[in-house]
TIFISE-592648 format. One record per atom (N, C-alpha, C): chain; atom name; residue number from 0; x, y, z. Coordinates in nm, 2 decimals. Layout:
N
{atom A, CA, NUM, {X, Y, Z}} ...
//
This chain:
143
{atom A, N, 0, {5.00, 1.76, 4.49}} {atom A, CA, 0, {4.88, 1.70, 4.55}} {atom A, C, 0, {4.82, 1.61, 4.44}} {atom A, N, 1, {4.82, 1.47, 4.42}} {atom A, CA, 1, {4.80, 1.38, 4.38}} {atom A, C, 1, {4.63, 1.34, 4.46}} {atom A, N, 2, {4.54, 1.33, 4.40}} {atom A, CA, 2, {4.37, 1.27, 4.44}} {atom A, C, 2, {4.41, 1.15, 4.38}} {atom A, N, 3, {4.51, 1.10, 4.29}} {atom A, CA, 3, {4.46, 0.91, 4.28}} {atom A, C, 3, {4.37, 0.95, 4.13}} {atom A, N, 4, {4.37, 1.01, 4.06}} {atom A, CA, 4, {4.29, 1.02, 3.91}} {atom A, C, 4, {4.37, 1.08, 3.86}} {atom A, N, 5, {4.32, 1.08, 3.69}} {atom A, CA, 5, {4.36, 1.16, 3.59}} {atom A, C, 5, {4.30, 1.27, 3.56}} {atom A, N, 6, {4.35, 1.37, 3.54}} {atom A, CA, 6, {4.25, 1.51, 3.50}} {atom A, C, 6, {4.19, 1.49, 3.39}} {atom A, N, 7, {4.23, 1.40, 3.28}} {atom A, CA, 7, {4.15, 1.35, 3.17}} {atom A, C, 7, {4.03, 1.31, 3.17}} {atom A, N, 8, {4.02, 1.22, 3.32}} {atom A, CA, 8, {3.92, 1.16, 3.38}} {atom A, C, 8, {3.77, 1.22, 3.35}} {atom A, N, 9, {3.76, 1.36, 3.36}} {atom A, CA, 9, {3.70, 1.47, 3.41}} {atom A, C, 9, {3.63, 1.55, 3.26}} {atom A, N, 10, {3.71, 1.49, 3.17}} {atom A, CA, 10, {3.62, 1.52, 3.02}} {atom A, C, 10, {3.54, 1.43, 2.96}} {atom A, N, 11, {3.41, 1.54, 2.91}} {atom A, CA, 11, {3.35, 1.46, 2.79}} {atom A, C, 11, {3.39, 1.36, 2.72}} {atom A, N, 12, {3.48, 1.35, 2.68}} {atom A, CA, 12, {3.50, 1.28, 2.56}} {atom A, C, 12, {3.56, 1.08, 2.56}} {atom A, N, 13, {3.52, 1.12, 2.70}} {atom A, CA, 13, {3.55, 0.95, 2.76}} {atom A, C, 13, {3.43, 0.89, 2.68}} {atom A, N, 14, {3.50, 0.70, 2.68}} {atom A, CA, 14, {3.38, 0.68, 2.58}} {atom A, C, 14, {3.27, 0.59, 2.66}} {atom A, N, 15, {3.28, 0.58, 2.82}} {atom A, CA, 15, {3.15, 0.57, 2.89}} {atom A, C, 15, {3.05, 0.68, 2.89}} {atom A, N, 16, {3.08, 0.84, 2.88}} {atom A, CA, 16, {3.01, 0.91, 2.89}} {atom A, C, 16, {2.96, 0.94, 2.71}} {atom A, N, 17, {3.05, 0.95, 2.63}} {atom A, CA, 17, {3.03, 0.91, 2.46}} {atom A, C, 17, {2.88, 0.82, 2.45}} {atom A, N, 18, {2.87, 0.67, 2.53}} {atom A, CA, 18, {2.81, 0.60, 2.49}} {atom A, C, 18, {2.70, 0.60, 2.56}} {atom A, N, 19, {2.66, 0.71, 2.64}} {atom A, CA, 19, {2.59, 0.72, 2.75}} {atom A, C, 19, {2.50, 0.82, 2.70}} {atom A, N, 20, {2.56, 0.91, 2.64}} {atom A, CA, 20, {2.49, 1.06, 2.52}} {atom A, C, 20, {2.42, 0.99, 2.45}} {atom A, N, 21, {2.51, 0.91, 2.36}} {atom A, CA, 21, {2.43, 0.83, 2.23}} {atom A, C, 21, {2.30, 0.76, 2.28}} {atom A, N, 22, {2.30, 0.63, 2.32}} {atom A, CA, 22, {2.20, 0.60, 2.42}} {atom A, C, 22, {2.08, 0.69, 2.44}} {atom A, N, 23, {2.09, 0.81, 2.52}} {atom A, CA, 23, {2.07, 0.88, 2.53}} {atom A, C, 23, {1.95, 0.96, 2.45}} {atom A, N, 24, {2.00, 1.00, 2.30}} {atom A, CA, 24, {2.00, 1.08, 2.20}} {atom A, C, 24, {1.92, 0.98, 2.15}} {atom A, N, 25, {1.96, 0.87, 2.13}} {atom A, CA, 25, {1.89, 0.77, 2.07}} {atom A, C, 25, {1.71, 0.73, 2.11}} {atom A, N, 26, {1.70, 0.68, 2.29}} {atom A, CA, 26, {1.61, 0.70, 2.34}} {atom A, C, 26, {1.49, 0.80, 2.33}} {atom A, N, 27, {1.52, 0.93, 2.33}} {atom A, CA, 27, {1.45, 1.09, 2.31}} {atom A, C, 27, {1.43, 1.10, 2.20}} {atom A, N, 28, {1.48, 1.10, 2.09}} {atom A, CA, 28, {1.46, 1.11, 1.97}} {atom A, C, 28, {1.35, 1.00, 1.91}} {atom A, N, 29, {1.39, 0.88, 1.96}} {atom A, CA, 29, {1.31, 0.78, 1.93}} {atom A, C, 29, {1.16, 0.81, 1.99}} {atom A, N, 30, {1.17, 0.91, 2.10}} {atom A, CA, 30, {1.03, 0.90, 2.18}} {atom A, C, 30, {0.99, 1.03, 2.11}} {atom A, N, 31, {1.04, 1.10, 2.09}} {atom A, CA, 31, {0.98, 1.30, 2.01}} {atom A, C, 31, {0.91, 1.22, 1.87}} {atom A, N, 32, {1.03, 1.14, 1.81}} {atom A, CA, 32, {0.95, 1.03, 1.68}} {atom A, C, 32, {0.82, 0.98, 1.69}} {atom A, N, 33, {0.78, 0.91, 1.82}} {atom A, CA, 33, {0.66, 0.83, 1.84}} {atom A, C, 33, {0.55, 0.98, 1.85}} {atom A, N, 34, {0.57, 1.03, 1.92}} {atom A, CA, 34, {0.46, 1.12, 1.98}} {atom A, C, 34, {0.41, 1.25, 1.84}} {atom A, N, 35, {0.55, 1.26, 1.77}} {atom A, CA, 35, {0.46, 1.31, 1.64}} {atom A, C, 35, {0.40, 1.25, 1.58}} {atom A, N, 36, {0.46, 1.13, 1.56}} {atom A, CA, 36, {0.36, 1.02, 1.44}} {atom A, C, 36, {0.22, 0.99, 1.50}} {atom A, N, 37, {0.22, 1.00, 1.66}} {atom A, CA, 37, {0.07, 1.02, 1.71}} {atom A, C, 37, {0.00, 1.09, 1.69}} {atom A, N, 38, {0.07, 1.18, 1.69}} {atom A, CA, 38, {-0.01, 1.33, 1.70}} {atom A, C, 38, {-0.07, 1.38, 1.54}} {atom A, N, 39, {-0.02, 1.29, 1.44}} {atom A, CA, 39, {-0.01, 1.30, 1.32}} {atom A, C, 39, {-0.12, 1.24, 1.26}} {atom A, N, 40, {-0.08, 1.16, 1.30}} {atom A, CA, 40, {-0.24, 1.03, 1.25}} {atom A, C, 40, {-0.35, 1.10, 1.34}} {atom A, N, 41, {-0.33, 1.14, 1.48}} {atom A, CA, 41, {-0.47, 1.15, 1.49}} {atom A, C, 41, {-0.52, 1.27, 1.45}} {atom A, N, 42, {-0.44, 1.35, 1.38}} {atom A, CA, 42, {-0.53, 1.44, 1.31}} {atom A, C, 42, {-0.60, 1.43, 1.17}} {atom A, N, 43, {-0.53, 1.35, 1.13}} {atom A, CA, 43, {-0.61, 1.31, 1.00}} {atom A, C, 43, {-0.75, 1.22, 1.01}} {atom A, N, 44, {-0.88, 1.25, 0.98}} {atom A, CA, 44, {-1.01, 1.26, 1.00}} {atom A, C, 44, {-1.03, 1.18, 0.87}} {atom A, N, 45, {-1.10, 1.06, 0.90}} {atom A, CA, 45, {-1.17, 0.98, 0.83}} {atom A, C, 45, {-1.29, 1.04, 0.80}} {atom A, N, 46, {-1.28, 1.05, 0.62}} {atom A, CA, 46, {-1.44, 1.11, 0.61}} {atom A, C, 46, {-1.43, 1.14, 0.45}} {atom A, N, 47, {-1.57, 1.11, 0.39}} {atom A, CA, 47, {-1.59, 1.14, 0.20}} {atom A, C, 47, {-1.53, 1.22, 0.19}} {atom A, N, 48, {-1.54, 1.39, 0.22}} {atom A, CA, 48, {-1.53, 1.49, 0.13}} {atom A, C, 48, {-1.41, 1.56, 0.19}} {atom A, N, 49, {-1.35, 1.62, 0.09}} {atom A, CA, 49, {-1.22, 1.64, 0.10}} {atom A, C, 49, {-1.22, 1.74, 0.25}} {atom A, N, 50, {-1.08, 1.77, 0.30}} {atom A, CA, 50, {-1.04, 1.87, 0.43}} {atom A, C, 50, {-1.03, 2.00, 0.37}} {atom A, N, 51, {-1.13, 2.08, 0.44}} {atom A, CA, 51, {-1.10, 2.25, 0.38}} {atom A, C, 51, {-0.96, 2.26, 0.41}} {atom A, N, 52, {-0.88, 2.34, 0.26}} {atom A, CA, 52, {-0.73, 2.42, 0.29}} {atom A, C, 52, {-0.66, 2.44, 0.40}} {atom A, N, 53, {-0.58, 2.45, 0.44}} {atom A, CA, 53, {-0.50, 2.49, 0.59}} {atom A, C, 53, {-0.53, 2.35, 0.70}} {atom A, N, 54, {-0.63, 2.30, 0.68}} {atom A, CA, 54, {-0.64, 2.22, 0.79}} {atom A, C, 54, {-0.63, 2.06, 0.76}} {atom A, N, 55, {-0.56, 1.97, 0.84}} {atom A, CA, 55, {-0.52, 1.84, 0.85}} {atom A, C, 55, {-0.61, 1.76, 0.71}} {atom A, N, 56, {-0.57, 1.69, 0.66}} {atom A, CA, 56, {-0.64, 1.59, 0.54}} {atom A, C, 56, {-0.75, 1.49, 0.58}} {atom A, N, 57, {-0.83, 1.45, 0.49}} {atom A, CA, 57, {-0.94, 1.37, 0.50}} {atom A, C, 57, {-0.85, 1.25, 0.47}} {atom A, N, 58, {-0.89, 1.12, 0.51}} {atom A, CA, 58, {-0.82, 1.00, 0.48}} {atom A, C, 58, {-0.96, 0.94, 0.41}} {atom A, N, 59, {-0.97, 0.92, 0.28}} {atom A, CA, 59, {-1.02, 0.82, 0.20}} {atom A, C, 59, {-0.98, 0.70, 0.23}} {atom A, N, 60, {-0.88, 0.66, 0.21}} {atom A, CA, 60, {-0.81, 0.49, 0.20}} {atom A, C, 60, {-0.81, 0.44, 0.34}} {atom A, N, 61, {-0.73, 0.53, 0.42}} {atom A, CA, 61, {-0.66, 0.49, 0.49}} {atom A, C, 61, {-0.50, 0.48, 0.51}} {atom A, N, 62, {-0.44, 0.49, 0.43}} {atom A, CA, 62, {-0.33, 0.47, 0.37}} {atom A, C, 62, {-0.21, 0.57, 0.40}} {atom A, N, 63, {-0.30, 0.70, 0.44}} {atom A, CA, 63, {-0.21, 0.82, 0.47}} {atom A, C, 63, {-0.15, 0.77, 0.64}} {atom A, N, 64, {-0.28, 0.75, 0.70}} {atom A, CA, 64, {-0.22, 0.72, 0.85}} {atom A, C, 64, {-0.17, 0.61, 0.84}} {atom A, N, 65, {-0.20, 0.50, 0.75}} {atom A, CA, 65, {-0.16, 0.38, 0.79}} {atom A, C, 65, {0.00, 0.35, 0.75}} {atom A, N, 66, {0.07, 0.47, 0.66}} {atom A, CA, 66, {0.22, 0.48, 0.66}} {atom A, C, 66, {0.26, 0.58, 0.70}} {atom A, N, 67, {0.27, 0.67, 0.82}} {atom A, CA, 67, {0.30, 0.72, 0.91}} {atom A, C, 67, {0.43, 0.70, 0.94}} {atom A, N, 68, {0.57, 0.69, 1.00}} {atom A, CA, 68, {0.67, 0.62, 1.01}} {atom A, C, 68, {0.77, 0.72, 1.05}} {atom A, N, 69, {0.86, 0.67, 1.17}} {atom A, CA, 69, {0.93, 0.72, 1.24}} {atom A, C, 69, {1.07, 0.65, 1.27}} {atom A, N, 70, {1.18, 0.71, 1.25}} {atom A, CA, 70, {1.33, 0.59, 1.30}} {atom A, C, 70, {1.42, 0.68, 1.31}} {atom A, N, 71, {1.48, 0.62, 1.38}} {atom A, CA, 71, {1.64, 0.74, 1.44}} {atom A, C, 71, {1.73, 0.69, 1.35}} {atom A, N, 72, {1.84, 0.84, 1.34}} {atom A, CA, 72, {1.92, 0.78, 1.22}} {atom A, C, 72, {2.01, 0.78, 1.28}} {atom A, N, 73, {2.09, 0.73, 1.31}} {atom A, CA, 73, {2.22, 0.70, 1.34}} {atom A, C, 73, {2.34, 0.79, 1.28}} {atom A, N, 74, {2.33, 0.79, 1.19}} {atom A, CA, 74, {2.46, 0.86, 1.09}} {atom A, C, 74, {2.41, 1.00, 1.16}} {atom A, N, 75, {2.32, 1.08, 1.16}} {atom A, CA, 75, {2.33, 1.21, 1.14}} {atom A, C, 75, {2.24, 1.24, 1.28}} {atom A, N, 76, {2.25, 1.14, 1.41}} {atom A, CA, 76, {2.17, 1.10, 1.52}} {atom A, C, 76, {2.05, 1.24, 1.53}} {atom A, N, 77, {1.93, 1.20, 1.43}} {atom A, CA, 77, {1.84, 1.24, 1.43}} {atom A, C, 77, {1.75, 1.17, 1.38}} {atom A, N, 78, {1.63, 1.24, 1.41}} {atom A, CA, 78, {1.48, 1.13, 1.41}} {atom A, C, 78, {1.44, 1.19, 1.27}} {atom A, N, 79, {1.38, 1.10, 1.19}} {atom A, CA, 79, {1.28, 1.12, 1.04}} {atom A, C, 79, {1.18, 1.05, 1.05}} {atom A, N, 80, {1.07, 1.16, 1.09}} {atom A, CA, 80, {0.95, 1.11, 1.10}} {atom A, C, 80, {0.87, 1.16, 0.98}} {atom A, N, 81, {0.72, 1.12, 0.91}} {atom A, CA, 81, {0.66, 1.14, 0.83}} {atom A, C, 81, {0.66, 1.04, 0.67}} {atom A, N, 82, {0.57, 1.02, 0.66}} {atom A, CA, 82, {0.47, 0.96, 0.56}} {atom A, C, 82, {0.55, 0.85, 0.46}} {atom A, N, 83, {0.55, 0.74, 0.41}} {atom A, CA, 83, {0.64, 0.67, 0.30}} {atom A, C, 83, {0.60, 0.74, 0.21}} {atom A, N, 84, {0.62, 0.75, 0.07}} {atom A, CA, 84, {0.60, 0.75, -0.06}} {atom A, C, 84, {0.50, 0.65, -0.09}} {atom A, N, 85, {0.36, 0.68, -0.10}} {atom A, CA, 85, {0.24, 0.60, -0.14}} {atom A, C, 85, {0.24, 0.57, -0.31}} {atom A, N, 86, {0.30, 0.47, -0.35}} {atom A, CA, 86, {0.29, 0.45, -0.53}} {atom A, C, 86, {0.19, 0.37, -0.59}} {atom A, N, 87, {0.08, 0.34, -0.52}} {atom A, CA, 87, {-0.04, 0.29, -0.56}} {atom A, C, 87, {-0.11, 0.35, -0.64}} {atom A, N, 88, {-0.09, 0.32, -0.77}} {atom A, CA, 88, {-0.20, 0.39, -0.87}} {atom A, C, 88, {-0.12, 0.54, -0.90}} {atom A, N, 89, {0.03, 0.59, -0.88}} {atom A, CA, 89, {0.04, 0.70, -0.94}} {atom A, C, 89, {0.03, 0.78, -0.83}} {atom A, N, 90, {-0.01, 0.76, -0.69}} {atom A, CA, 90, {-0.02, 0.86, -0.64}} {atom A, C, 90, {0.10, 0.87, -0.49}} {atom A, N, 91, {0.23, 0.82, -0.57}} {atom A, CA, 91, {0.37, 0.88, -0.52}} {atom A, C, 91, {0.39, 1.02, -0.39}} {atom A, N, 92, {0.30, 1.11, -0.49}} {atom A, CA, 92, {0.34, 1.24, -0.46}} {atom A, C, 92, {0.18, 1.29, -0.36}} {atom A, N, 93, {0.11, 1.23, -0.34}} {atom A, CA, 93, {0.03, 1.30, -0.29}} {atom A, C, 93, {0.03, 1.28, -0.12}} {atom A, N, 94, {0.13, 1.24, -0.03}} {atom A, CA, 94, {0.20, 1.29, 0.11}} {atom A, C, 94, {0.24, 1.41, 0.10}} {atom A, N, 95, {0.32, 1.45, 0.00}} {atom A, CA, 95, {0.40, 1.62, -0.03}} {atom A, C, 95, {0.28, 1.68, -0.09}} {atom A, N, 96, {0.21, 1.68, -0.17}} {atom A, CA, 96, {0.15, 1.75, -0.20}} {atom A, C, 96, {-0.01, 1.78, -0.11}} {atom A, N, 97, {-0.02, 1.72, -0.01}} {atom A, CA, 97, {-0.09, 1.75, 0.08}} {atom A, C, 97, {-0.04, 1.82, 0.19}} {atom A, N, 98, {0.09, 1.81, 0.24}} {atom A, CA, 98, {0.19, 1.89, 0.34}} {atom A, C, 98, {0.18, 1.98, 0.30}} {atom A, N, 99, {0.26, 2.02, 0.17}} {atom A, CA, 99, {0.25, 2.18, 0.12}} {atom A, C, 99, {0.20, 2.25, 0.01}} {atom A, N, 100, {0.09, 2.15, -0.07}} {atom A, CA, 100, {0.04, 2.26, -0.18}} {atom A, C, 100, {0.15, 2.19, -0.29}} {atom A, N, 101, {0.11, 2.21, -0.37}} {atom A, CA, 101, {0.14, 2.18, -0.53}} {atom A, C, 101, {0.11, 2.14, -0.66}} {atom A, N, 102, {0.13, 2.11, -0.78}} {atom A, CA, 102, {0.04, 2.07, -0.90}} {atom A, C, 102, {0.11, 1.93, -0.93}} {atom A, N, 103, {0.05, 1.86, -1.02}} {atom A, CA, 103, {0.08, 1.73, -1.06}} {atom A, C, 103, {-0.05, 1.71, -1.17}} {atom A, N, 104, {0.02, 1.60, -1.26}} {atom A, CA, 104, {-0.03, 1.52, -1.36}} {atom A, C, 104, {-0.13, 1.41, -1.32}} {atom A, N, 105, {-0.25, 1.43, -1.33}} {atom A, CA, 105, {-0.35, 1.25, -1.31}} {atom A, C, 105, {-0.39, 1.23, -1.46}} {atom A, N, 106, {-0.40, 1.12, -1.45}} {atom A, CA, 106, {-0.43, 1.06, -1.60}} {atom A, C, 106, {-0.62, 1.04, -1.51}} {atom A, N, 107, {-0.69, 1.09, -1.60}} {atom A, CA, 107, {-0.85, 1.13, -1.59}} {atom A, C, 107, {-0.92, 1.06, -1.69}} {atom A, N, 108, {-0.98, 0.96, -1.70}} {atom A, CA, 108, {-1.05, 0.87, -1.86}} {atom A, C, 108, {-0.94, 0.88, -1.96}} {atom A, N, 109, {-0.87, 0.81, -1.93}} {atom A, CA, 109, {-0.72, 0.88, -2.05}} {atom A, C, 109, {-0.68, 0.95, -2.09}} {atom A, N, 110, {-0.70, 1.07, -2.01}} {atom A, CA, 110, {-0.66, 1.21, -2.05}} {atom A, C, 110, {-0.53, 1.24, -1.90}} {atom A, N, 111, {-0.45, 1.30, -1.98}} {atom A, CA, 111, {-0.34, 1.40, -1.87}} {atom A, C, 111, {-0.45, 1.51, -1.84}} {atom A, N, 112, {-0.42, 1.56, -1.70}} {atom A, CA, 112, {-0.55, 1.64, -1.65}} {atom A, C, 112, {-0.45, 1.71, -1.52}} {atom A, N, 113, {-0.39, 1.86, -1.54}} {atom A, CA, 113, {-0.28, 1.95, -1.48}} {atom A, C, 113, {-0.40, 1.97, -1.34}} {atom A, N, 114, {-0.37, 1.87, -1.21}} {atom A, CA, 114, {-0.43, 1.92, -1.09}} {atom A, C, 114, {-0.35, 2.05, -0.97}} {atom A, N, 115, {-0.43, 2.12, -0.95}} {atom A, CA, 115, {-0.33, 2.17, -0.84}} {atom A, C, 115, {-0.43, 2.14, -0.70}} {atom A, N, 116, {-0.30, 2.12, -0.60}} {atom A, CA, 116, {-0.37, 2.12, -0.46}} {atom A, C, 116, {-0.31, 2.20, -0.38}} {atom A, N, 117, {-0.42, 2.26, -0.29}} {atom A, CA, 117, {-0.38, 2.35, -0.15}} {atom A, C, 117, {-0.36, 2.27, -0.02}} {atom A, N, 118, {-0.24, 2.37, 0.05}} {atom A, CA, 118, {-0.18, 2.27, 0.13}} {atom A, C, 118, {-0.25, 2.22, 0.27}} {atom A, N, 119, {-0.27, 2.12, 0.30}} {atom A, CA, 119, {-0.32, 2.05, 0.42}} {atom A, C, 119, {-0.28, 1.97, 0.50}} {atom A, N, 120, {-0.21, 2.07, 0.57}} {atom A, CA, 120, {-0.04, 2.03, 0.67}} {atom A, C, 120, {-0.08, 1.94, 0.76}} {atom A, N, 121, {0.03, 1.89, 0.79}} {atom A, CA, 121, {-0.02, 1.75, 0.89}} {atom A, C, 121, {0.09, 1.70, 1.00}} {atom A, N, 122, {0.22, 1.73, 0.91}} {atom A, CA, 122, {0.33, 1.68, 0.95}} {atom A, C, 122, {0.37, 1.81, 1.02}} {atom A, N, 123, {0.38, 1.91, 0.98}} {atom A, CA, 123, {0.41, 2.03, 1.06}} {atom A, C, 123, {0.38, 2.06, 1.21}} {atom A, N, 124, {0.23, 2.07, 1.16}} {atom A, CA, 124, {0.15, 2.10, 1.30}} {atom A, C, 124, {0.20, 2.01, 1.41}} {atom A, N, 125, {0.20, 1.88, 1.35}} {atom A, CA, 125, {0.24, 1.76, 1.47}} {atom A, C, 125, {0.35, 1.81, 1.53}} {atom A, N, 126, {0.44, 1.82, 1.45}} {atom A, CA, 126, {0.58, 1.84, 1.47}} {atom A, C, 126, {0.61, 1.98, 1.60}} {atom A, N, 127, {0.54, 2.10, 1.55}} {atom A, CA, 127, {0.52, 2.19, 1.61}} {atom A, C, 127, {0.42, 2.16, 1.78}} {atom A, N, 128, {0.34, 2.11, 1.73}} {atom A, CA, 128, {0.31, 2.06, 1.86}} {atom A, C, 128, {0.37, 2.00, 1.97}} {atom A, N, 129, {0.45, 1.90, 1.94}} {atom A, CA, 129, {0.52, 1.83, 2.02}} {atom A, C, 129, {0.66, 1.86, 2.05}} {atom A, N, 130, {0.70, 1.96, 1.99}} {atom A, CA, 130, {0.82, 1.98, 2.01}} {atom A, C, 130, {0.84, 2.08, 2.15}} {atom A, N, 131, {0.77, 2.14, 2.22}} {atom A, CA, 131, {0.75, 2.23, 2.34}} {atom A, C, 131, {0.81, 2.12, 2.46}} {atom A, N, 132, {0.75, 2.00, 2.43}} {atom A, CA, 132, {0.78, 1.85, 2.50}} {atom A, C, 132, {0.91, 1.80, 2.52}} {atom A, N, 133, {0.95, 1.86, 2.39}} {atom A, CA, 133, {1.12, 1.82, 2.39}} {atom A, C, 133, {1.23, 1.83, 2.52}} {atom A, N, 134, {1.26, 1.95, 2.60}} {atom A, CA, 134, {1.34, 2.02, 2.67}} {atom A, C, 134, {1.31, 1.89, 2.77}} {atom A, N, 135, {1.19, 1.87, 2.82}} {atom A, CA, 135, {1.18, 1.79, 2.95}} {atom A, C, 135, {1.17, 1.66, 2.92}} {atom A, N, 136, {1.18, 1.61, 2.80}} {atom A, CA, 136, {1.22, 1.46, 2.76}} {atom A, C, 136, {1.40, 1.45, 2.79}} {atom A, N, 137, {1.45, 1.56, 2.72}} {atom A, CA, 137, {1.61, 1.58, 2.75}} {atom A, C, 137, {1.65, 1.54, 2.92}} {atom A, N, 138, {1.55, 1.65, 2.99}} {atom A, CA, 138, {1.59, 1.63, 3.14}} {atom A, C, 138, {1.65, 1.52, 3.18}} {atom A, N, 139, {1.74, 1.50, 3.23}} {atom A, CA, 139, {1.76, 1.35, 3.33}} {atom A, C, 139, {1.80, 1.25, 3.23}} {atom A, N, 140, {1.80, 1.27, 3.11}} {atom A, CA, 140, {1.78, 1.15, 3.03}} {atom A, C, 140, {1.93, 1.09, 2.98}} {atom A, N, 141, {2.05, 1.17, 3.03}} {atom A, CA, 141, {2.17, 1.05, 3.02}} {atom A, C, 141, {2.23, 1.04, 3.19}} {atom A, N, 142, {2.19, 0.94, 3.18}} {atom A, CA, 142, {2.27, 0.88, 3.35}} {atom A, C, 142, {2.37, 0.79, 3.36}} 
//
């Protein structure tokens, strides 16, 4: 009994359905990316005095939301979203050291001066938040 196809026909691994996944993967990922990086920035609260511990950061500059940044990677078809490396004046490390807590070196009137900071997650929460959103962004989404 011959239907006129290949039984090969009928697998994954064809590469209209291959390129249809990717696509796919690409699209969602790119969108889970945008909606944390929203969710991210708007939790960080413009204002003088620093953010009590446990809770989202104060933005002095501006600078924390205003490098925010999200992109699908291709190689390892996943999204990296969260903060550039800020090297303005030495302060490299203080994205990581506001996510999770840690110590570092400031130079203080010319003095080395050992700070420690508690952590004031930002990128987490977002992440955790938006991630419940995921399953129904998947839905429907390779045609």
């Amino acid at each position: 009994m011959n239907v006129g196809f290949e039984i090969k026909q009928l697998f994954f691994d064809r590469p209209a359905v291959i390129s249809r996944v990717d696509s796919a993967t690409r699209n969602v990922l790119s969108k889970f990316g945008a909606f944390v990086r929203r969710t991210a920035k708007g939790s960080i609260r413009s204002r003088k005095t620093p953010a009590p511990p446990g809770s989202p950061p104060s933005s002095h500059t501006g600078l924390l939301k205003k490098f925010i940044f999200f992109g699908y990677d291709p190689a390892h078809r996943s999204v990296v979203i969260g903060p550039t490396r800020l090297d303005r004046r030495g302060h490299g490390q203080a994205p990581s050291l506001l996510e999770y807590g840690g110590q570092t070196t400031l130079v203080r009137r010319n003095k080395l001066v050992r700070a420690t900071y508690r952590a004031r997650p930002y990128m987490g929460p977002a992440f955790a938040q938006e991630q419940p959103k995921l399953p129904a962004m998947w839905r429907d989404s390779v045609k």
